[in-house]
N, CA, C and O atoms as a Tinker XYZ file with bonds, in Angstrom:
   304  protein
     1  N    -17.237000  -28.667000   16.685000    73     2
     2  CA   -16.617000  -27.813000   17.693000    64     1     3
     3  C    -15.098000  -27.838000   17.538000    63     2     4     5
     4  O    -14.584000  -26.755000   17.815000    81     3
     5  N    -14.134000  -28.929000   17.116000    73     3     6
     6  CA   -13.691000  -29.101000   17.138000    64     5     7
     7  C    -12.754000  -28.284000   15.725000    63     6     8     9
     8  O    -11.893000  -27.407000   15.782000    81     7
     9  N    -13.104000  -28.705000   15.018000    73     7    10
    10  CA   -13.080000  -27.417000   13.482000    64     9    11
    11  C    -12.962000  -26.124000   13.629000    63    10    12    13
    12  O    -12.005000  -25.496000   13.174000    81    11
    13  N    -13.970000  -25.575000   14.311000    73    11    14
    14  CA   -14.601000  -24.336000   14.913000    64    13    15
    15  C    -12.896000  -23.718000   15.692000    63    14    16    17
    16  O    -12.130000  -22.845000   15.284000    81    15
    17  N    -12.828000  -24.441000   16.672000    73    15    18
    18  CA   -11.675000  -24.361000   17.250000    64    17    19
    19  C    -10.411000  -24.166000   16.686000    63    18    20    21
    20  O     -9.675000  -23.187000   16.812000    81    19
    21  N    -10.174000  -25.517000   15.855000    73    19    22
    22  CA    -8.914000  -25.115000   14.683000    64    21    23
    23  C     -8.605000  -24.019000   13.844000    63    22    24    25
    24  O     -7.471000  -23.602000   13.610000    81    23
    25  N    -10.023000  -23.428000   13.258000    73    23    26
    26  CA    -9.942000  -22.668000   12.359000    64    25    27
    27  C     -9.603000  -21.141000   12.967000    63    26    28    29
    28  O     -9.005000  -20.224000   12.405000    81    27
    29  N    -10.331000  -21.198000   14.627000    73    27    30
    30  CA    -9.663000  -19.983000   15.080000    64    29    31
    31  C     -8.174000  -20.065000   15.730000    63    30    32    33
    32  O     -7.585000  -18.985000   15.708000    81    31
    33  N     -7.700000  -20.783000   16.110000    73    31    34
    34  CA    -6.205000  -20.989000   16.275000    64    33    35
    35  C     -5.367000  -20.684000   14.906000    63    34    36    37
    36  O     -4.382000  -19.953000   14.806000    81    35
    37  N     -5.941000  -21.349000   13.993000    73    35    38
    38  CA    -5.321000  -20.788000   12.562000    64    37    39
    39  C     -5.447000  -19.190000   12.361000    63    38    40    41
    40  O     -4.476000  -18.442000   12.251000    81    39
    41  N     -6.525000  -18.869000   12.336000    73    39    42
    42  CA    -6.991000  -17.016000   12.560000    64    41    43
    43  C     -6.052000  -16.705000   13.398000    63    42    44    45
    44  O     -5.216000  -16.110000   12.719000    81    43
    45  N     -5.658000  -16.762000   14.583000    73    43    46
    46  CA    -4.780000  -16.182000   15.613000    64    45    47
    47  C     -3.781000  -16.087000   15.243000    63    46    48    49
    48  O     -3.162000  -15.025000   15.178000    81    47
    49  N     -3.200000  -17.650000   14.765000    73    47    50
    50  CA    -1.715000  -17.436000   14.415000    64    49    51
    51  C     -1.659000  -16.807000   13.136000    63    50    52    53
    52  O     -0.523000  -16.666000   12.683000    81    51
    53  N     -2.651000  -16.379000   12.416000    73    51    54
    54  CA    -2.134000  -15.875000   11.094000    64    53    55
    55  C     -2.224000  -14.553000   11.402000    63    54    56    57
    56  O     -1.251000  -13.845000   11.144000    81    55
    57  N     -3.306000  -14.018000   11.958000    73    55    58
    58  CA    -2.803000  -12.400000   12.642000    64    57    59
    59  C     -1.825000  -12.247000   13.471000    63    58    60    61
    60  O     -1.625000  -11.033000   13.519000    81    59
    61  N     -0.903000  -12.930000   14.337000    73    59    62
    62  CA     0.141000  -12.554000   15.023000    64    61    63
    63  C      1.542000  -12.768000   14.280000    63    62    64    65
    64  O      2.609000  -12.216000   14.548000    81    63
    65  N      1.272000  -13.710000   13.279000    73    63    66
    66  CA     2.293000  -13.461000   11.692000    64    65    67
    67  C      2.100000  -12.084000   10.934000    63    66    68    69
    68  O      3.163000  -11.486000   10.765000    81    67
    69  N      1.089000  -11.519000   10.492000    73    67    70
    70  CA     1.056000  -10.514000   10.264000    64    69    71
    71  C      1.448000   -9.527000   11.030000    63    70    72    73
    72  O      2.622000   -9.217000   10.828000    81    71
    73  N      0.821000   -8.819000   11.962000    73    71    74
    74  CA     1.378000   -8.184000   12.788000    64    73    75
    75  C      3.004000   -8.018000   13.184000    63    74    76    77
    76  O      3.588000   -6.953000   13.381000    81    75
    77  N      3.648000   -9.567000   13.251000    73    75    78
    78  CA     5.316000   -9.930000   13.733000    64    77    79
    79  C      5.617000   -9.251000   12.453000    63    78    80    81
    80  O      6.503000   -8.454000   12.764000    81    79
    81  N      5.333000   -9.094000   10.946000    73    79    82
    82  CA     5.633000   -8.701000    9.783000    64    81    83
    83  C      5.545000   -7.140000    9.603000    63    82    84    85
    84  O      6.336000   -6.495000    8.915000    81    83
    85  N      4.564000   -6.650000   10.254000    73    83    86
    86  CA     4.159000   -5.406000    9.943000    64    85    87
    87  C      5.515000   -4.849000   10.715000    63    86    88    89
    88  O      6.293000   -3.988000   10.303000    81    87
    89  N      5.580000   -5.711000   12.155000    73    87    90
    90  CA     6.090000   -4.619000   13.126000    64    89    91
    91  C      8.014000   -4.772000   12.360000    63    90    92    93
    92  O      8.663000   -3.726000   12.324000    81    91
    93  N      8.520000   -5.773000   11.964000    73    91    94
    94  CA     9.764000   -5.697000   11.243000    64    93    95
    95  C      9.588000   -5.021000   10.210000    63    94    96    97
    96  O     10.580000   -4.521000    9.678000    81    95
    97  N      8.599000   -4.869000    9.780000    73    95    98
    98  CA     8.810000   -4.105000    8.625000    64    97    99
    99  C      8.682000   -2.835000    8.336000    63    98   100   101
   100  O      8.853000   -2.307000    7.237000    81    99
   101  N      8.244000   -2.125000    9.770000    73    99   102
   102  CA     8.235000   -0.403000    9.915000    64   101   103
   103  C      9.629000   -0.923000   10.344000    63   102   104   105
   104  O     10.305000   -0.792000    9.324000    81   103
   105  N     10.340000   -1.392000   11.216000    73   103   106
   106  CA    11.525000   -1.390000   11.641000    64   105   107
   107  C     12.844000   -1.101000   10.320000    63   106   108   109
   108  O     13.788000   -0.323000   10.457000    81   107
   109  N     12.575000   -1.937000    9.117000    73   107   110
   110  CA    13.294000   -1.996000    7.743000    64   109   111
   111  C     13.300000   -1.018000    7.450000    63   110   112   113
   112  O     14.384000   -0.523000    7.142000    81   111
   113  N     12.040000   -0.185000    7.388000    73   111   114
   114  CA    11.855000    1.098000    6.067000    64   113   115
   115  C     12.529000    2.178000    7.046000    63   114   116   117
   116  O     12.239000    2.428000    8.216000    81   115
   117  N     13.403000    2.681000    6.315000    73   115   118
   118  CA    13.891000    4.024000    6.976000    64   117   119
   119  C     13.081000    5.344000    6.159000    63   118   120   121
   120  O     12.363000    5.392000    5.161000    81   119
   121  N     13.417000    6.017000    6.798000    73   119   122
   122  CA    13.072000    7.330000    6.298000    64   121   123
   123  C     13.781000    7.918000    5.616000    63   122   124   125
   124  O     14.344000    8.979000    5.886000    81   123
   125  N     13.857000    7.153000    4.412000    73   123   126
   126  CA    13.781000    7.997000    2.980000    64   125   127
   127  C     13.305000    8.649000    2.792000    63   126   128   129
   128  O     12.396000    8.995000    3.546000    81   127
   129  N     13.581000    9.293000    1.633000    73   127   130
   130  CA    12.380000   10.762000    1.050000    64   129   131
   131  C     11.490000    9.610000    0.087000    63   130   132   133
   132  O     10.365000   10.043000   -0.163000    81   131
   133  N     11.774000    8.182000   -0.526000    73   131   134
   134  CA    11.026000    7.447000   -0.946000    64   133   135
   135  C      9.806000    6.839000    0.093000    63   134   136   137
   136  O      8.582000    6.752000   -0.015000    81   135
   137  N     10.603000    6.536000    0.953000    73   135   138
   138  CA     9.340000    6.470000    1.842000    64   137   139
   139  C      8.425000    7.293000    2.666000    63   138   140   141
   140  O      7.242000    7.141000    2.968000    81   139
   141  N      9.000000    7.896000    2.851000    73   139   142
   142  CA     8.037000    9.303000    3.161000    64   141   143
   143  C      7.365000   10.138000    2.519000    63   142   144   145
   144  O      6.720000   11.049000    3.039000    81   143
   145  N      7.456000    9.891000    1.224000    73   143   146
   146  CA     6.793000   10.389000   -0.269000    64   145   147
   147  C      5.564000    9.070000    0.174000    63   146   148   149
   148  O      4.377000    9.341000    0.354000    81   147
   149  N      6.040000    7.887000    0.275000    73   147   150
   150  CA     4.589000    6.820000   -0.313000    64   149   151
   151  C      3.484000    7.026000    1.046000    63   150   152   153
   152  O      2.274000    7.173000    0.870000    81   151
   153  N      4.220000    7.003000    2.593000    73   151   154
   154  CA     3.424000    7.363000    3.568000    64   153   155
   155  C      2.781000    8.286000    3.399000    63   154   156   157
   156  O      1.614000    7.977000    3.639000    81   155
   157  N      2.884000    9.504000    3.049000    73   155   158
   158  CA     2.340000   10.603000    2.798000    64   157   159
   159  C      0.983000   10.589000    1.552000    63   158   160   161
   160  O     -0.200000   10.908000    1.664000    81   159
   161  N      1.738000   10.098000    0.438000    73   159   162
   162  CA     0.115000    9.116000   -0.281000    64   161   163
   163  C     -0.443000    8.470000    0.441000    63   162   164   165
   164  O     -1.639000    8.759000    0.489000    81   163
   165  N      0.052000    7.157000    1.488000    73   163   166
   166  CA    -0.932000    6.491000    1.912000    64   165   167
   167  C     -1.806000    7.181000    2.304000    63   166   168   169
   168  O     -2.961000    7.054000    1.897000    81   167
   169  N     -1.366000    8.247000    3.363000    73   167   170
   170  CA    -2.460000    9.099000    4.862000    64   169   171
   171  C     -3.684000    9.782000    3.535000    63   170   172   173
   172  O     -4.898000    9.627000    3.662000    81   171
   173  N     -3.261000   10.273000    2.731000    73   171   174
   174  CA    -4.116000   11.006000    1.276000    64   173   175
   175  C     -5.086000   10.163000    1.192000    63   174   176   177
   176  O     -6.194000   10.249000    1.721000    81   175
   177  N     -4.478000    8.954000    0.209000    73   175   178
   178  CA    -5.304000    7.915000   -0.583000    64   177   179
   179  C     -6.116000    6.981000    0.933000    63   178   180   181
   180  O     -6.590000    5.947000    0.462000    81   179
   181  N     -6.287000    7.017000    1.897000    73   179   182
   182  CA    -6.796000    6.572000    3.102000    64   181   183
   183  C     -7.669000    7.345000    3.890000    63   182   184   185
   184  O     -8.183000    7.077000    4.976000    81   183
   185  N     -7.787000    8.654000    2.958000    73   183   186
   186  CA    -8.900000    9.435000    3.893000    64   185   187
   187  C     -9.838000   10.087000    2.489000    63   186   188   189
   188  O    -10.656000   10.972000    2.745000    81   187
   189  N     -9.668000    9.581000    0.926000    73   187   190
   190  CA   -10.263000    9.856000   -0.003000    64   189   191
   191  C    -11.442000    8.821000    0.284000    63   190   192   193
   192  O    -11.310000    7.795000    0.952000    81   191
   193  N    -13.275000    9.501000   -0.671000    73   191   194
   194  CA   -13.562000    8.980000   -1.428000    64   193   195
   195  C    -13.719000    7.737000   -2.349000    63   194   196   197
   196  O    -12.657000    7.361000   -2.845000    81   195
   197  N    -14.545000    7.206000   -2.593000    73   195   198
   198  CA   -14.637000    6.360000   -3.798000    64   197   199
   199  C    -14.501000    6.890000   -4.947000    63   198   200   201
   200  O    -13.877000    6.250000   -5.793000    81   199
   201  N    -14.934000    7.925000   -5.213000    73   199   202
   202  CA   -14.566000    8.747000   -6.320000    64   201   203
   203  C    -13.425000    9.342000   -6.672000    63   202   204   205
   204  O    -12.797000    9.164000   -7.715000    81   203
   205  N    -12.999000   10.521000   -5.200000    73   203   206
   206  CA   -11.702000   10.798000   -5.986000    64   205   207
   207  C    -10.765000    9.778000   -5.627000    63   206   208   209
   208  O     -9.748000    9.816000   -6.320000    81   207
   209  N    -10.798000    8.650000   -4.541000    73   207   210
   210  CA    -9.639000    7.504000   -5.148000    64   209   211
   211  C     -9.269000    7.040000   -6.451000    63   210   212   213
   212  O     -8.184000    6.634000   -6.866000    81   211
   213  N    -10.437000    7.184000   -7.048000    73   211   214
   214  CA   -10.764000    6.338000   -8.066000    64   213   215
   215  C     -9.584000    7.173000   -9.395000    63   214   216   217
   216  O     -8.878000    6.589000  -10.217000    81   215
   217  N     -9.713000    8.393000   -9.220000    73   215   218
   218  CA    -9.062000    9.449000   -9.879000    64   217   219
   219  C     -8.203000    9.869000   -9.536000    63   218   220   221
   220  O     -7.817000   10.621000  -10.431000    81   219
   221  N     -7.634000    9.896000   -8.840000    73   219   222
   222  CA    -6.564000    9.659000   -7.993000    64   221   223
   223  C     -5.714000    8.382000   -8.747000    63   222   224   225
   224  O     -5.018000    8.538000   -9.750000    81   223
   225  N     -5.917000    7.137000   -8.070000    73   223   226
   226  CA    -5.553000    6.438000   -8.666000    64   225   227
   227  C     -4.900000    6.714000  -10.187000    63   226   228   229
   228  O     -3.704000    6.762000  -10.477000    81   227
   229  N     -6.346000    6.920000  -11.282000    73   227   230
   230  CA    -5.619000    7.259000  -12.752000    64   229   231
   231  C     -4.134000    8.048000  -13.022000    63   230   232   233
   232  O     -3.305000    7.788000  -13.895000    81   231
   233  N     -4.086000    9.068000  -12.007000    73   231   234
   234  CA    -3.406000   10.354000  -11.631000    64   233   235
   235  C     -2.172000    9.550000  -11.758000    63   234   236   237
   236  O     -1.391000    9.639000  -12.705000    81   235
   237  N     -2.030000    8.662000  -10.618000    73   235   238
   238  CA    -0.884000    7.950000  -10.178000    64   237   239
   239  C     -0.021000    7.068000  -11.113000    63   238   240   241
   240  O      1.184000    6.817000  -11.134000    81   239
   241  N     -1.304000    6.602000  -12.052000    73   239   242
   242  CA    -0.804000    5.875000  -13.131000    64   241   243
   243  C     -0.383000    6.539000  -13.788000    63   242   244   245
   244  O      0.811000    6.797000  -13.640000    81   243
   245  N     -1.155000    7.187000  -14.894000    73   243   246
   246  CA    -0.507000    8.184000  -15.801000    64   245   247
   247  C      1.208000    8.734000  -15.023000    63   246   248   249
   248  O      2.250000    8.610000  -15.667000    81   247
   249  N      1.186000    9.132000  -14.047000    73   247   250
   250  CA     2.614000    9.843000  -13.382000    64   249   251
   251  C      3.909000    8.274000  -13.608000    63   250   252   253
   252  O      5.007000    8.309000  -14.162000    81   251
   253  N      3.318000    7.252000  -13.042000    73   251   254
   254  CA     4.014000    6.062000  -13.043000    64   253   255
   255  C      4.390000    5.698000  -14.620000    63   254   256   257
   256  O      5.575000    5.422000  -14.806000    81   255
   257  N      3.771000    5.676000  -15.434000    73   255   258
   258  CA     3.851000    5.691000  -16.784000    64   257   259
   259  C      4.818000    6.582000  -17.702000    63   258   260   261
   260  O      5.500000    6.229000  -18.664000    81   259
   261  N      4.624000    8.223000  -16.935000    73   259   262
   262  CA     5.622000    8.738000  -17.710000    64   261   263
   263  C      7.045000    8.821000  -17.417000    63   262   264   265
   264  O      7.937000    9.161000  -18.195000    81   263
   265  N      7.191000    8.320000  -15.681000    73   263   266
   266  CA     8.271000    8.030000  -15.182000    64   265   267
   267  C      8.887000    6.844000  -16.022000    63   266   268   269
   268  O     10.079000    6.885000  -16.328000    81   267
   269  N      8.243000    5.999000  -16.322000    73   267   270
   270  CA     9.052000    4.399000  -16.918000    64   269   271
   271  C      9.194000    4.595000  -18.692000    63   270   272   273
   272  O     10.219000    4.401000  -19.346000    81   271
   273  N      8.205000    4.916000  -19.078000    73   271   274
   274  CA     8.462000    5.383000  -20.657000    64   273   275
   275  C      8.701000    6.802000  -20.998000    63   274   276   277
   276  O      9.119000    7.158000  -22.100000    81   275
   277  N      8.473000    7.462000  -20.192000    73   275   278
   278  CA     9.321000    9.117000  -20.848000    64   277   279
   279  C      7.715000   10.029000  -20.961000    63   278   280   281
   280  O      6.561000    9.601000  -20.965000    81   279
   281  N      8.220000   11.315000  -21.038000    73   279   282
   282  CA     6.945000   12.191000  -20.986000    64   281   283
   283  C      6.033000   11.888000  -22.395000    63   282   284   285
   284  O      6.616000   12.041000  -23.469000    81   283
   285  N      4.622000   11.463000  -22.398000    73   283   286
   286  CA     4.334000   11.454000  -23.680000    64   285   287
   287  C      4.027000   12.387000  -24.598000    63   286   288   289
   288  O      3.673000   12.252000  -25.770000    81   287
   289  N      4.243000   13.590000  -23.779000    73   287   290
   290  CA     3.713000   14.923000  -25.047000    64   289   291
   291  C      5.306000   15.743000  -25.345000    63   290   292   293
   292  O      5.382000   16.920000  -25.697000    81   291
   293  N      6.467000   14.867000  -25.124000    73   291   294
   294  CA     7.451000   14.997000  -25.849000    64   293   295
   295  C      7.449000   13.855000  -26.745000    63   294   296   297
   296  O      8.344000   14.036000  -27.570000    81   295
   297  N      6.887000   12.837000  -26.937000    73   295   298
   298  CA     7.081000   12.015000  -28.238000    64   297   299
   299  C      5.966000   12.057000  -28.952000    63   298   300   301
   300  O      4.803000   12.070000  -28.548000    81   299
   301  N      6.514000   12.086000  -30.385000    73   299   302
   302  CA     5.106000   12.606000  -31.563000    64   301   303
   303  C      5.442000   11.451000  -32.599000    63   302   304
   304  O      4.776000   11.329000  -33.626000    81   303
């Protein structure tokens, strides 16, 4: 019982750490066009599918990819 007990006091305080985190941390992010670009994926990628997440996802990569190394159907 006693365990039982601890382990949910631990649960509590680790969700009201989270939460204290979440809530500073909408406070941090301003409204950028960076962040309002990724919110705007989130609400997307949060109401997809298993499938088209899944493709989706690839989408995102490939885009992330040609942003960091350059377009690949300009290099031959």
């Amino acid at each position: 019982l006693l365990q039982y007990n601890d382990k949910q006091s631990q649960s509590a305080s680790s969700s009201g750490k989270k939460r204290k985190f979440e809530e500073n941390h909408e406070e941090d992010v301003g409204d950028t066009e960076v962040s309002l670009f990724v919110r705007s994926i989130e609400k997307s990628l949060n109401g997809m599918d298993a499938r088209t997440f899944a493709l989706a996802r690839l989408e995102i990569s490939r885009v992330l990819f040609d942003c960091q190394y350059g377009d690949r159907k300009l290099v031959q």
